[in-house]
Structure formats: C-alpha cells, structure tokens
C-alpha positions as CSV (number, residue, x, y, z in Angstrom):
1,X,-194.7,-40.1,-56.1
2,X,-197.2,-37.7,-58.3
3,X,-200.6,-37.6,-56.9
4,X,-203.5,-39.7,-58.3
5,X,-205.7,-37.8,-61.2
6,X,-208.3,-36.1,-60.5
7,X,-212.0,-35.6,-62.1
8,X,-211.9,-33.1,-65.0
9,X,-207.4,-33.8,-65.0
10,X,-206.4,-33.2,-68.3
11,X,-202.6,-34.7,-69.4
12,X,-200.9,-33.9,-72.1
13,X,-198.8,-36.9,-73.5
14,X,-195.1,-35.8,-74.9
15,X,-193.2,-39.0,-76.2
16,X,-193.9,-42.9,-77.0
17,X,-196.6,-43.4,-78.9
18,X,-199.1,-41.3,-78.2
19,X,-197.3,-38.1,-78.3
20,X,-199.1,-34.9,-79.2
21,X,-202.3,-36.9,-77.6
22,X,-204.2,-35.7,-74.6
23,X,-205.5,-38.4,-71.7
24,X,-208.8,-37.0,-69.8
25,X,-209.3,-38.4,-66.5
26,X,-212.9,-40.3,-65.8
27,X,-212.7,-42.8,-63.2
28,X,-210.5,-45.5,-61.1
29,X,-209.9,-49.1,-60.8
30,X,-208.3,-51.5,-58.8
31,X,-204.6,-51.3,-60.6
32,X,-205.7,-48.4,-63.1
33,X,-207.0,-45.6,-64.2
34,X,-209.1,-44.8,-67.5
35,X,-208.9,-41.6,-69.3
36,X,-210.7,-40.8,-73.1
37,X,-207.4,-40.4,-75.0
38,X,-207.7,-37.2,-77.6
39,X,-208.3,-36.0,-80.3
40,X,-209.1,-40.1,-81.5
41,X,-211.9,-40.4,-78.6
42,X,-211.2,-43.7,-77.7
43,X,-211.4,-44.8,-73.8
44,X,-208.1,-46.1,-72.8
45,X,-206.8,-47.9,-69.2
46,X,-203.5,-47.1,-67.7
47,X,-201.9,-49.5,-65.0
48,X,-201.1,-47.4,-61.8
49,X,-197.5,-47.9,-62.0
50,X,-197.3,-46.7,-65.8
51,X,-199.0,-43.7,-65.0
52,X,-196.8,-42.9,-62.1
53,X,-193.4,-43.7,-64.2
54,X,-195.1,-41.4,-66.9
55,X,-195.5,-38.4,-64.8
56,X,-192.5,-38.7,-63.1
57,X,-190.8,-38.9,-66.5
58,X,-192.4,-36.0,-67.6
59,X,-193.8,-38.5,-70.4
60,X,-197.1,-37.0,-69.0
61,X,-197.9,-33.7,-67.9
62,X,-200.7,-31.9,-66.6
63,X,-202.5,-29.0,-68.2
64,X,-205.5,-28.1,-66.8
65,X,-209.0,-29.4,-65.7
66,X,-211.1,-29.3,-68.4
67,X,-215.0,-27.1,-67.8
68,X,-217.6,-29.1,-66.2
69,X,-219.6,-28.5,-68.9
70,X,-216.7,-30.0,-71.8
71,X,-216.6,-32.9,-68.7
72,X,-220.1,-34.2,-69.2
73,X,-219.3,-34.3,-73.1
74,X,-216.7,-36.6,-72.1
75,X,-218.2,-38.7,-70.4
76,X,-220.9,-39.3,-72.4
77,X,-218.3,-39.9,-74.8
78,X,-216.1,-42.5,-72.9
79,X,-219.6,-44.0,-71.6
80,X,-221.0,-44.3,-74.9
81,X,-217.3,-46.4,-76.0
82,X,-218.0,-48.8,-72.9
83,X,-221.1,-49.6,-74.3
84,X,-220.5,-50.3,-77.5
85,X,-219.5,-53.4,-78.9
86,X,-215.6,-53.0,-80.6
C-alpha cells in the first residue's frame, strides 16, 4: 500500500478525467483526503481507497513538495473555497 500524503505532497494526475491536473495535499478526514486540484483551484475530497487504487495505478504520481511559502498560498486558497458559498 502507498503511504498516506503528506503536508506540502504534490500529485500529478496522468489519466481519467483529470489528467494533466495536479492534486496538492492540505489535510485529512475520516475516509478521505482533500487536496486543491490545479491549475482550476477548486478544493476536491478523495475517498482513502481511491487514492490508494490511484497511486498504485500510477493514475497518480508524486512530484514534489511544493515551498512552504507556495503552501500557505494554497491554503489560503483551499480555505477561502471552504468558506465560500458554491
């Protein structure tokens, strides 16, 4: 099993339908995890399982940790999607 994501874990995302997207990891839940999905900037949740099958399909791959600095930016971002009425 691929470890969980980390703070800062950026994954690129190379089939389905968001191929050529990027998923930035913020924060856990019970049965998922939530990542700000690039370039659109739009928060999105990923069952455990899913993410799991993805990366052990190579459906999603890890590049790099992204700067703390880029990291607060995102955060702000993803926090400023929670908050705001869709």
């Amino acid at each position: 099993m691929a470890d969980k994501p980390k703070e800062r874990e950026i994954y690129a995302c190379h089939h389905g339908d968001y191929a050529g997207q990027a998923f930035i990891f913020i924060n856990e839940e019970e049965l998922s995890y939530n990542f700000l999905r690039i370039p659109d900037m739009v928060n999105i949740s990923v069952p455990h399982e899913d993410f799991y099958n993805g990366v052990h399909k190579e459906i999603l791959q890890l590049i790099e940790s992204v700067p703390r600095d880029v990291y607060s930016i995102v955060q702000a971002q993803y926090n400023k999607n929670e908050n705001t009425d869709n």
